[in-house]
N, C-alpha and C positions, 0 to 999 in steps of 0.2 A: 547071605552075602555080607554078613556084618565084618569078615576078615579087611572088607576091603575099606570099609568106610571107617577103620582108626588112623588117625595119621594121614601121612604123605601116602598108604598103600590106595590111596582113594585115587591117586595121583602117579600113572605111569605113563612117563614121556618117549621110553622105547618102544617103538609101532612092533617091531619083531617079538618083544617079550608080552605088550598087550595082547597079538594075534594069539600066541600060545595061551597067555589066559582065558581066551575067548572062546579058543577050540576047546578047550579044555571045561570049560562052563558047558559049552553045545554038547562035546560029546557025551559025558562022563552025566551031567547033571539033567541034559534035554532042555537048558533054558533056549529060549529065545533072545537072539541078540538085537538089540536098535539101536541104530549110531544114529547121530546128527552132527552139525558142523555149524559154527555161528562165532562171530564175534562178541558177543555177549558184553558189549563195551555198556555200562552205567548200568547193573543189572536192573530190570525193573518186571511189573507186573504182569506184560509181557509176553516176555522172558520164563517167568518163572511157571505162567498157564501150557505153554508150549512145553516148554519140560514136562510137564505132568500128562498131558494129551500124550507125546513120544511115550513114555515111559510106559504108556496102558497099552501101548501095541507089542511088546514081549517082555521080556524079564531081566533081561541086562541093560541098564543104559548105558551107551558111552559118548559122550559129550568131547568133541573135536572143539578145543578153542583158537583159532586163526591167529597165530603170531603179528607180534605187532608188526613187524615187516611185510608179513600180506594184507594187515589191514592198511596199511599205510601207501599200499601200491593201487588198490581199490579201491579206499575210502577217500584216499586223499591225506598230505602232513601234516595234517593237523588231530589227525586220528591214530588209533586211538587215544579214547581221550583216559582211562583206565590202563593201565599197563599191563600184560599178558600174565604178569607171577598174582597180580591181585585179581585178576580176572578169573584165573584159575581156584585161586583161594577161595573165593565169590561163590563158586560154582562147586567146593567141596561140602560146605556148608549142607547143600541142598538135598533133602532126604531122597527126594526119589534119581540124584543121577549115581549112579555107582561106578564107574570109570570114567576117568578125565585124561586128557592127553592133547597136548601143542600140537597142532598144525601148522607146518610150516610149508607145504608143497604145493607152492605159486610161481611158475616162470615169473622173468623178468615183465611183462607184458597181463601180470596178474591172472594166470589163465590156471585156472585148479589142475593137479596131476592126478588126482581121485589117487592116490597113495593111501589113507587112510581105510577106503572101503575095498582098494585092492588088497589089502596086507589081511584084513579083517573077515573080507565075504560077509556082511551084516545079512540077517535074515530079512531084517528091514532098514530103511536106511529114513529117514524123515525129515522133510523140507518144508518151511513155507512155502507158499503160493507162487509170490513173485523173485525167490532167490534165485532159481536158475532156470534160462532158458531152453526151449524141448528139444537143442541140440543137447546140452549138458544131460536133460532128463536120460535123454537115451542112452546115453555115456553111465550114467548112474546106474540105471537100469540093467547091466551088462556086467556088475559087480555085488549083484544084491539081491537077495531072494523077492524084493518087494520092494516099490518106494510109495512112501504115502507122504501125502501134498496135504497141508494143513493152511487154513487159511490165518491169519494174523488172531492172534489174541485176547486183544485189545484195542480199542481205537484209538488212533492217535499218541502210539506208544513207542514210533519208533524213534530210538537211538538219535535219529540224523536230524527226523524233522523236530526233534526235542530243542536239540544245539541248535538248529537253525530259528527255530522262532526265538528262543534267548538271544541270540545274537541280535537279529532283526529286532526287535526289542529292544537291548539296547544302545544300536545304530540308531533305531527312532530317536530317542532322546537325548541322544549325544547331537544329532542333529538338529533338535527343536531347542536345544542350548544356544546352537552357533548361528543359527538361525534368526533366533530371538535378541542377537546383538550380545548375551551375556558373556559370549564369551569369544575375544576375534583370535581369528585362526592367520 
């Protein structure tokens, strides 16, 4: 698989010309295909344990990164807080994924189109625990030879609640400033 990992080939944004490489790894080669899909905003330890658990469940990994426009419908505007083109970049780096590709297929209303694993038919498809709920599972389930549910990686490592205690953090003290008389608001 080393064709893929020089350069931008690590990196294919058309779902139609990925599906072809993917059939084409399945049929011709018998690997096993594993998507996953994630925001990947601030990569961290993680991040990076979950990649490597996906990746031991077949032979191709292809890593869906959610455009900042879906992260920004679901996470909230303040997100992400890494930008989609470094996100990706982030994520070429990494030995064990071998296909990367933008997700961008999120109604207005932030609801996944499963585009991705429709175009692709993964043989396995890989989620944490609490990303989607067992309406979506089943929906997954219908475009995928297997879904496998991984539980978190790390403790205390998500993305959201990282920004949030920083923030809370320093709200405390911006607070015990003005508080403290030092500073009148």
């Amino acid at each position: 698989m080393d064709i893929f990992k020089n350069g931008n080939k690590k990196v294919v944004l058309d779902v139609k010309k990925l599906s072809k490489i993917t059939n084409v790894l399945r049929e011709i080669t018998e690997h096993r295909i594993v998507v996953t899909i994630g925001t990947w905003d601030m990569l961290h330890i993680g991040h990076l344990r979950y990649l490597i658990k996906a990746k031991s469940h077949g032979d191709i990994l292809v890593v869906g990164v959610d455009s900042d426009r879906a992260v920004r419908l679901y996470k909230g505007e303040h997100r992400p807080i890494v930008p989609e083109h470094e996100r990706i970049e982030m994520l070429r780096y990494q030995n064990c994924v071998d296909l990367i590709t933008l997700v961008d297929d999120v109604d207005e209303k932030a609801n996944w189109q499963y585009g991705l694993i429709r175009a692709i038919k993964p043989d396995v498809f890989v989620a944490v625990e609490d990303s989607y709920p067992e309406e979506q599972r089943i929906e997954i389930r219908k475009h995928c030879g297997e879904l496998v549910v991984l539980p978190r990686q790390a403790e205390n490592t998500s993305t959201s609640n990282f920004i949030q205690k920083v923030v809370k953090e320093h709200l405390q003290k911006i607070i015990g400033v003005i508080e403290s008389g030092k500073v009148k608001v």
